[in-house]
LODREN-705178 format. One line per 4 residues: for each residue x, y, z of N, C-alpha, C, CB. Coordinates in steps of 0.001 Angstrom, whole numbers, plus 500000, padded with zeros to 6 digits. Glycine has a CB too. Layout:
<marses>
X:Y:Z:X:Y:Z:X:Y:Z:X:Y:Z  ...
</marses>
This chain:
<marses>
235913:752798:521199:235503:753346:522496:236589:754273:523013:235217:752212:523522  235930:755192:523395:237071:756314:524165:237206:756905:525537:237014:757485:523555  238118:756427:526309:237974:756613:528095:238754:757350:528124:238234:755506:529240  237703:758317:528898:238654:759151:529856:238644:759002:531201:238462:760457:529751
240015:759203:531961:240230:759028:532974:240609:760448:533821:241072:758042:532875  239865:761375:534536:240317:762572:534899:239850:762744:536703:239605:763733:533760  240717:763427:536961:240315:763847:538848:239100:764165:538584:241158:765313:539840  237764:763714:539637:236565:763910:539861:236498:765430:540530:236042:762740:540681
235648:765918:541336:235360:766902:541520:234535:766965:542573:235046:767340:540593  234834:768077:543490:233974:768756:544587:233062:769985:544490:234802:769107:545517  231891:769815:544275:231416:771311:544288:230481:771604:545563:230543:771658:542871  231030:772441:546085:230058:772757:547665:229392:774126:547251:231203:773043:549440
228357:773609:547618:227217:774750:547669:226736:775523:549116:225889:774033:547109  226709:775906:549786:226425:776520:550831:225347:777632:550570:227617:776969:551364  224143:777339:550572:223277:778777:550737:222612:779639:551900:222253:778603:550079  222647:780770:551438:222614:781414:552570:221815:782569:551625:224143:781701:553446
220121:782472:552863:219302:783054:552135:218831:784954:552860:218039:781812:552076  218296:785544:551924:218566:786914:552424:217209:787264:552244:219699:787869:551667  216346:787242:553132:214583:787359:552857:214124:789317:553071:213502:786074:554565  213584:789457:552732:213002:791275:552398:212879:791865:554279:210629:791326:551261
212154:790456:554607:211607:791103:556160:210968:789777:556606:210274:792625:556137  210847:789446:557758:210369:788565:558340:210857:787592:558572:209623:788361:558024  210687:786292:559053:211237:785546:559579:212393:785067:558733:210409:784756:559987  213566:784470:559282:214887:784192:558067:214860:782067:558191:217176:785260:558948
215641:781859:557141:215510:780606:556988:215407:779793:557868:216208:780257:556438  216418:780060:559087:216671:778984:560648:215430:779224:561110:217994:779440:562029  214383:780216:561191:213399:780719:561717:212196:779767:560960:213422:782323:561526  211969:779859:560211:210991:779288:559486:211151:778344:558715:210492:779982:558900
210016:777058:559359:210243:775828:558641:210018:775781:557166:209456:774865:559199  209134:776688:556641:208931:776427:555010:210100:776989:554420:207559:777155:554292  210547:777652:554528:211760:778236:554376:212945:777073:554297:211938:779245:555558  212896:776621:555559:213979:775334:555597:213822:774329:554455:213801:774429:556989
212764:774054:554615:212341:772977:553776:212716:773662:552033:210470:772607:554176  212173:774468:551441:212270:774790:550369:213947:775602:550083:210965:775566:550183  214748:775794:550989:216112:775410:551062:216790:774520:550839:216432:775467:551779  216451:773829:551603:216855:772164:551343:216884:771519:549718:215592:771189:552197
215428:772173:549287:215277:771597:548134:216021:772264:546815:213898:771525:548000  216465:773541:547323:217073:774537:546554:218707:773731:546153:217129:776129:547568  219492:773341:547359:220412:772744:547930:220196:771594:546446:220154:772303:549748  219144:770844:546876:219120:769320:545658:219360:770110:544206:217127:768218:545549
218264:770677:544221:218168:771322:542569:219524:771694:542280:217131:772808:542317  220377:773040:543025:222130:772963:542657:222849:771197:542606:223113:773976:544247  222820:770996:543427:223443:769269:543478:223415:768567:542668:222977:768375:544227  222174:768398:541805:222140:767153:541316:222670:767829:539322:220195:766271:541745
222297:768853:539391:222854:769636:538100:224319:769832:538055:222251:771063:537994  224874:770163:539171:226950:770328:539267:227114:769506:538595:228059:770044:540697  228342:770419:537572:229134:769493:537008:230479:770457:536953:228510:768863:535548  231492:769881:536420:232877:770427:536577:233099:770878:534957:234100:769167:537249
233220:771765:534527:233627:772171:533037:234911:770880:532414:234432:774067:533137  234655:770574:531377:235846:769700:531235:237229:770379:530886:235539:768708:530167  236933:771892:530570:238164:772493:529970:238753:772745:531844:237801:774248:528640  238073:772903:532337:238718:773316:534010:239052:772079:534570:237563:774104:535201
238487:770626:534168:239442:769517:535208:240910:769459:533784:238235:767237:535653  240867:769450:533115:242348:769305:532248:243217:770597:532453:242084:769140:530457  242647:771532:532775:244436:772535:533361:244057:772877:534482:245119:774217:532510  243014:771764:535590:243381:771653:537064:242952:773091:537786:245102:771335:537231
241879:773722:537433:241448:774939:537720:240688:775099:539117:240650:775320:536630  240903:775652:540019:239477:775522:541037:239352:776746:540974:239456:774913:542676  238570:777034:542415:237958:778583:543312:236207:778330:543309:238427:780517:542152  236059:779415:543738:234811:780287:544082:234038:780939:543668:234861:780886:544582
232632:780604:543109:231835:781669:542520:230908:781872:543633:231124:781327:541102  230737:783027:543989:229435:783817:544788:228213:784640:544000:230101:784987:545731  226799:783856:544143:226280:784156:543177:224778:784835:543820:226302:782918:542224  224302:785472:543709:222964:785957:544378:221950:785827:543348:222992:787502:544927
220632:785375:543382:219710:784766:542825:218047:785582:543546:220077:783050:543146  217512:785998:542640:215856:786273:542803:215157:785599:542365:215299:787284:542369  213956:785070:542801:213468:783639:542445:211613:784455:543305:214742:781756:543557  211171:784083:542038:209663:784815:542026:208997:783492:542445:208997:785573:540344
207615:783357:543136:207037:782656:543752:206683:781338:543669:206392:783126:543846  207128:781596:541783:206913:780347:541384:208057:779068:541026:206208:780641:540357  208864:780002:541357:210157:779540:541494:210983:779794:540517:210202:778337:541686  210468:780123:539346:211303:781157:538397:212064:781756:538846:210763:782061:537782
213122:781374:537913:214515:782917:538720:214549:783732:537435:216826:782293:539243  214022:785366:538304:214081:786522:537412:215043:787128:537647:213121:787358:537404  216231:787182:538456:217353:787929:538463:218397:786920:539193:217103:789372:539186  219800:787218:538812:220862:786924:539081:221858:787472:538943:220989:786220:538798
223088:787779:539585:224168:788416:539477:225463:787387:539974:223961:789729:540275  226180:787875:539494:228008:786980:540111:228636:788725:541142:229873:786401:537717  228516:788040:542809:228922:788686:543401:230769:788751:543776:228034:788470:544215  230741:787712:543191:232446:787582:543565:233103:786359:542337:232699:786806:545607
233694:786855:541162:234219:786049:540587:234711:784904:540721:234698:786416:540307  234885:783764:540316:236273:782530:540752:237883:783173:540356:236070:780752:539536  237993:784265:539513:238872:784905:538541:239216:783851:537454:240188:785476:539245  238529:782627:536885:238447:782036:536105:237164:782159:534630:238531:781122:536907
237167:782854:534009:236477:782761:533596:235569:781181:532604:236902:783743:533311  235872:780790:532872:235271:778785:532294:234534:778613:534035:237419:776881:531827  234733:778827:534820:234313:778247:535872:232803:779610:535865:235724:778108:537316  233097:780685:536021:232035:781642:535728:231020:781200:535050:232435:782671:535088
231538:780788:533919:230272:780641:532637:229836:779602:533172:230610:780398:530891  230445:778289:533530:229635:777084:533943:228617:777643:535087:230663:775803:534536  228459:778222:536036:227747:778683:536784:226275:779168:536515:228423:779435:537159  226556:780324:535217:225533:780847:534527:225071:780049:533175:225935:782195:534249
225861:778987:533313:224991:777741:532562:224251:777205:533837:226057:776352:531711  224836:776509:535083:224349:776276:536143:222612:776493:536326:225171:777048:536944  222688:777884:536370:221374:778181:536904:220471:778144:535646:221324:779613:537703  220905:778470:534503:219565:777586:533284:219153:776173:533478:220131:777403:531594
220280:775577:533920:219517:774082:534198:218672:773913:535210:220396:773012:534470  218794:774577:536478:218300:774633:537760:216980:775485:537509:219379:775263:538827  217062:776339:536480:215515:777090:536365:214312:776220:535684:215642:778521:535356  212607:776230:536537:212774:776969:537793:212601:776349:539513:211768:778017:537562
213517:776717:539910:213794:776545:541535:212053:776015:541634:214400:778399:542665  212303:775157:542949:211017:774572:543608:210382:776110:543981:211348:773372:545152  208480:775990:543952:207880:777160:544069:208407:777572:545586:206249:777036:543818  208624:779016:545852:208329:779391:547004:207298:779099:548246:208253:780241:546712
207427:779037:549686:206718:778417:550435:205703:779851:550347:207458:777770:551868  204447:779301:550911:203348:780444:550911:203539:781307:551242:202401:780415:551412  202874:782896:550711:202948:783847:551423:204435:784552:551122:202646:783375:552783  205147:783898:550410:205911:784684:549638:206517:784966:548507:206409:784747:549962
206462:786604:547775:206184:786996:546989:207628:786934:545670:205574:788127:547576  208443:787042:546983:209823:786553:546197:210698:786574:546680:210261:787053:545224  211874:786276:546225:213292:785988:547828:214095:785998:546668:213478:784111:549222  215298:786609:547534:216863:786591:547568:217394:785522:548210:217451:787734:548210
218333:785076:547593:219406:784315:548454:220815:784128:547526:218750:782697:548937  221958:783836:548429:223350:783873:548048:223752:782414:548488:224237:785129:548784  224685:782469:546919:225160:781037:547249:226635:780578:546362:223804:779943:546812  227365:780416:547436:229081:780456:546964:229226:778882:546556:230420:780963:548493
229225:778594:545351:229808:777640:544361:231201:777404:544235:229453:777986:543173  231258:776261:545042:233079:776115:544784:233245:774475:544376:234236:776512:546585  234546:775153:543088:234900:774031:542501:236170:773409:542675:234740:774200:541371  236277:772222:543054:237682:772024:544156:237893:770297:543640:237198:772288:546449
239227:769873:543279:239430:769380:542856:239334:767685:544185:240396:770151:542126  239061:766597:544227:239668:766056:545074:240793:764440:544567:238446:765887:546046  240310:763097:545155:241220:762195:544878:240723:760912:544163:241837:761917:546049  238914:761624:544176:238523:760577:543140:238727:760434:541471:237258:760564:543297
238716:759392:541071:239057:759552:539398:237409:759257:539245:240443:758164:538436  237096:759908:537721:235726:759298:537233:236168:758754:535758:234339:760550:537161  235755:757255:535384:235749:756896:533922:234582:757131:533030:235988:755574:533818  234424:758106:532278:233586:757933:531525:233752:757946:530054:232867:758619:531883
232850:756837:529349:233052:756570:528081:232045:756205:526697:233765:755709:528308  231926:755810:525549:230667:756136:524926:230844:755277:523776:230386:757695:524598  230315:754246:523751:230848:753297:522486:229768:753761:521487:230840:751401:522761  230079:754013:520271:229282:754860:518908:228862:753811:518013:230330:755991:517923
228266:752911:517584:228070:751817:515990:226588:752709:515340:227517:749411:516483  227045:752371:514127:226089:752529:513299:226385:751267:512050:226109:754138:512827  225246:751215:511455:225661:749697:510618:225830:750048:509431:224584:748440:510549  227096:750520:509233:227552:751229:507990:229275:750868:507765:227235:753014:508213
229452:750198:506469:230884:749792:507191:231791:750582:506319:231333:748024:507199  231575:751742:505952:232186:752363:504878:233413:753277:505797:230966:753315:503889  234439:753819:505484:235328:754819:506020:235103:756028:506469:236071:755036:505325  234067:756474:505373:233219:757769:505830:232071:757501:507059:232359:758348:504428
231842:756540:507265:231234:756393:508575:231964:755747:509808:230107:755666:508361  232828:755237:509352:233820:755103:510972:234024:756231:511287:235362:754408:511053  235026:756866:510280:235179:758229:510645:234217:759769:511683:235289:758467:509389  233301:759221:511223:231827:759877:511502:231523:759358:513043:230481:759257:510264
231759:758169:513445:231648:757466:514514:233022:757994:515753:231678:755847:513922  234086:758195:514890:235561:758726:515737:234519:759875:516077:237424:759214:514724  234303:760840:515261:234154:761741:515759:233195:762635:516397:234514:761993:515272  231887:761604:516621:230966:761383:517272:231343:761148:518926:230364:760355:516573
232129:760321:519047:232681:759600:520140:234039:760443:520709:233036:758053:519612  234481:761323:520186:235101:763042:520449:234105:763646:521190:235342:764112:518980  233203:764035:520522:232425:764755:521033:231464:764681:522288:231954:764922:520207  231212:763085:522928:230841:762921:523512:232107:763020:524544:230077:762121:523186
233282:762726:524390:234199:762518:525567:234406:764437:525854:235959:761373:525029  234316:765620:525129:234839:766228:525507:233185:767066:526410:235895:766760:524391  232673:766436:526173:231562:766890:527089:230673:766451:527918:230957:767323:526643  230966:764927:528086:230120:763874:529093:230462:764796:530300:230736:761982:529256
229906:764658:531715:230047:765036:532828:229690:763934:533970:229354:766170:532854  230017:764201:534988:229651:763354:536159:229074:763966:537161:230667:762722:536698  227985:763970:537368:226920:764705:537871:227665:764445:539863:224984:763808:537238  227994:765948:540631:228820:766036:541871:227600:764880:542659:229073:767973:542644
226449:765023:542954:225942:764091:543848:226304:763011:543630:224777:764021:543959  225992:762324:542526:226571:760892:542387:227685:760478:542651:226551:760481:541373  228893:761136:542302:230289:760972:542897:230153:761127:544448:231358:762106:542283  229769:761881:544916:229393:762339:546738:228868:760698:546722:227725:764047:547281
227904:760190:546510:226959:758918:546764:227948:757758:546787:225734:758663:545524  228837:757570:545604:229650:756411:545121:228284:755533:544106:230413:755362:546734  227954:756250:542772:226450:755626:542307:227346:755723:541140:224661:756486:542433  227365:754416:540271:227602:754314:538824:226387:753807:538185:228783:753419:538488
226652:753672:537083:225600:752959:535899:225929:753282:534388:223975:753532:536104  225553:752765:533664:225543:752641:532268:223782:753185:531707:226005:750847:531910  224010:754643:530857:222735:754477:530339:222698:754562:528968:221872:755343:530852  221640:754226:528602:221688:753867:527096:220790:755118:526581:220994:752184:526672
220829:755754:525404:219969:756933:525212:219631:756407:523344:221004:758785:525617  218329:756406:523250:218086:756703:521567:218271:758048:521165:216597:756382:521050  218951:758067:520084:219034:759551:519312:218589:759590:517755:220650:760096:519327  217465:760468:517588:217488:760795:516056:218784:761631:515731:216116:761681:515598
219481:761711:514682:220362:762503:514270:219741:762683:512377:222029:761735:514681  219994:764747:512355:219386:765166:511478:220690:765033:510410:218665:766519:511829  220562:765360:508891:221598:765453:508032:222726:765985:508543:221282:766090:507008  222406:767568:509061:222866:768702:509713:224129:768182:511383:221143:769595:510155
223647:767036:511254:224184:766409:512766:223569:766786:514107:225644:766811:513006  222173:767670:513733:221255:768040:514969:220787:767068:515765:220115:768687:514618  220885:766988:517123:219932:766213:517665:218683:765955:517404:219867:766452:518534  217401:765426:516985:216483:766448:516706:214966:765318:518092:216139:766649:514290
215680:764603:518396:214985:763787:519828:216138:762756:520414:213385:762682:519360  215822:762795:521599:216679:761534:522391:215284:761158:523759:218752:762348:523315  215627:760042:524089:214816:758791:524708:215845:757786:525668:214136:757799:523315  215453:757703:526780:216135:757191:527222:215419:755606:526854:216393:757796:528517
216781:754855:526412:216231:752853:525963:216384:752067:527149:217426:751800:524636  217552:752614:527866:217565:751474:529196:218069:752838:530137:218982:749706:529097  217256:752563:531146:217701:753799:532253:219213:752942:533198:215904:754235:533682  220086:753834:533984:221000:753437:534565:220564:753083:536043:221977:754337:534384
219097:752989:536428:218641:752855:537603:218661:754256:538369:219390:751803:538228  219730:755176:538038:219595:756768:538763:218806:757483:537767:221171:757698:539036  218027:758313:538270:217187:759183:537879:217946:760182:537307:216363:759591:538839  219356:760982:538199:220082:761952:537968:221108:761324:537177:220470:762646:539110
221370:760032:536943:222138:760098:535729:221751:759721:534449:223100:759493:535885  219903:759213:534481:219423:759314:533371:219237:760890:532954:218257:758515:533395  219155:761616:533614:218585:763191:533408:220361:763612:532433:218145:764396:535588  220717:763471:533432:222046:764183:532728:222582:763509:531722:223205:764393:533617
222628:762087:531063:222423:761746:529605:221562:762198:528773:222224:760675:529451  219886:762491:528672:219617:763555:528310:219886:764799:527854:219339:763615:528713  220019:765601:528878:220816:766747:529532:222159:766842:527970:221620:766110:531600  222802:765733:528360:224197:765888:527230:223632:765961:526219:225338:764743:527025
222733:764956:525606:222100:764898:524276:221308:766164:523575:221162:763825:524393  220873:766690:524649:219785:768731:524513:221536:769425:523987:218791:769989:527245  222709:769663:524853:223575:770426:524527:224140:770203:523668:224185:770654:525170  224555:769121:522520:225423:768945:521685:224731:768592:520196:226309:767946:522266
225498:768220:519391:225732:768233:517947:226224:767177:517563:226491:769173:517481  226356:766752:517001:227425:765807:516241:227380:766584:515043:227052:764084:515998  228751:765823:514153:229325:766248:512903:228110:765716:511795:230970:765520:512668  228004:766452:510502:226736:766163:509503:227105:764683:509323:226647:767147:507876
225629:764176:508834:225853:762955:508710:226560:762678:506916:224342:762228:509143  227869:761468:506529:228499:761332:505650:227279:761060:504528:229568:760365:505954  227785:761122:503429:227076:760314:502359:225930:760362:501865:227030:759318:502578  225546:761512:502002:224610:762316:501542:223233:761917:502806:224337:761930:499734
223426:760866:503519:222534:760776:504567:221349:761710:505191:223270:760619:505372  220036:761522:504928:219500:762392:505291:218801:762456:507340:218548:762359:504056  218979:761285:507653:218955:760981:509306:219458:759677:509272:217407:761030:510157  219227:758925:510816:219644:758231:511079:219176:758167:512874:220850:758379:510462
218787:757203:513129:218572:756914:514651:219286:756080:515256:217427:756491:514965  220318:756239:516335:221198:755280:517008:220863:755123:517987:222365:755453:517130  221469:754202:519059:221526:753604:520360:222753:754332:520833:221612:751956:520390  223171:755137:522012:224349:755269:522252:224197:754792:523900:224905:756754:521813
225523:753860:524141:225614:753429:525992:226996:754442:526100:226039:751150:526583  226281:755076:527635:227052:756256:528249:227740:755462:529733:225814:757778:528625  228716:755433:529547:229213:754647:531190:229697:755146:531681:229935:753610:531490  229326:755694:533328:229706:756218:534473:230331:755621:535503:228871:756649:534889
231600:755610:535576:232663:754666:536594:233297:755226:537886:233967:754252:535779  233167:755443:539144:234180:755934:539495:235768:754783:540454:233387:757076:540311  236809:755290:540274:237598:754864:540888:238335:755517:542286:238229:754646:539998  238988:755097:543305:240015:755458:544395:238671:756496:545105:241836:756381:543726
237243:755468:545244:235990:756820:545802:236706:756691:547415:233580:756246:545717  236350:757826:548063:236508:758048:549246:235830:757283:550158:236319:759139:549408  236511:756722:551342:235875:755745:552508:234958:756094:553305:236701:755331:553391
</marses>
């Protein structure tokens, strides 16, 4: 098993929406409302790059977003760098996960809005960790298991709402794994009771790889438990 122990993370979202003509967000309740929900959709997707909490990186991305009726976002731009580039890219990973935004409220055809992403370090720690077995007791498959269990530590995340909440859990995910080390399905076996931290075990399992499987192996289906800890949470 492999723990990491690293400063948790703040990401504030603030949006601030920029409509063609007519009434503006404070003005109109559908507006509010489908703000609000805009607000969740960023929230519950934040995560902190892991290469940016290990050399302690923060700042600011300002990002402007077009989002067609259906809530598809057909345009986006970075209006103001973080001058980090790892914090940039997480952003414009950001909004692939978030696409597409809740539909627009009626009657409109499509909207602008701006929204400054900041990543700011604070005083919570998060533990997260990933115990790997497969029932193979050979060297070439421990090995295979080390480095399975690498791969999950350098890319698990801790989803910012849940840390905001103080919400842990343990989830368990089935994975086919191809020769190739492709994912090629995952299933959640026991949910962690959060919705957003079953999503984002998932979520990890869609982005990654593992190393080919040893021994001429042509698949293999495991159990992996993902544990979400936090410590020193705020009062």
């Amino acid at each position: 098993m492999i723990l990491h122990r690293t400063k948790a993370f703040l990401l504030g979202a603030a949006i601030s929406l920029v409509g063609f003509s007519g009434p503006s967000l404070a003005d109109d309740d559908g507006l509010r409302v489908w703000g609000a929900k805009v607000y969740d959709a960023f929230a519950s997707k934040q995560r902190y790059p892991r290469r940016a909490v290990d050399d302690k990186l923060e700042g600011t991305v300002k990002i402007q977003v077009t989002v067609a009726k259906t809530g598809a976002i057909i345009g986006f731009g970075i209006n103001r760098s973080s001058g980090h580039e790892v914090l940039d890219a997480e952003v414009l990973d950001l909004l692939g996960r978030v696409n597409p935004l809740p539909p627009l409220p009626e009657g409109k055809e499509s909207y602008v809005f701006k929204i400054p992403l900041r990543f700011q370090m604070d005083e919570t720690e998060t533990r997260m960790d990933a115990s790997v077995t497969v029932d193979a007791a050979s060297s070439n498959w421990k090995d295979w298991q080390r480095a399975v269990q690498r791969t999950l530590a350098r890319n698990q995340g801790y989803p910012t709402q849940l840390i905001e909440e103080g919400i842990e859990g343990q989830v368990k995910v089935q994975v086919n794994v191809a020769a190739d080390g492709t994912i090629t399905a995952q299933s959640i076996a026991q949910s962690s009771g959060s919705d957003i931290l079953d999503d984002e075990a998932l979520d990890l399992m869609r982005r990654i790889s593992f190393p080919a499987l040893p021994e001429a192996q042509q698949s293999i289906a495991i159990t992996i438990p993902l544990n979400y800890r936090l410590d020193g949470r705020r009062g």
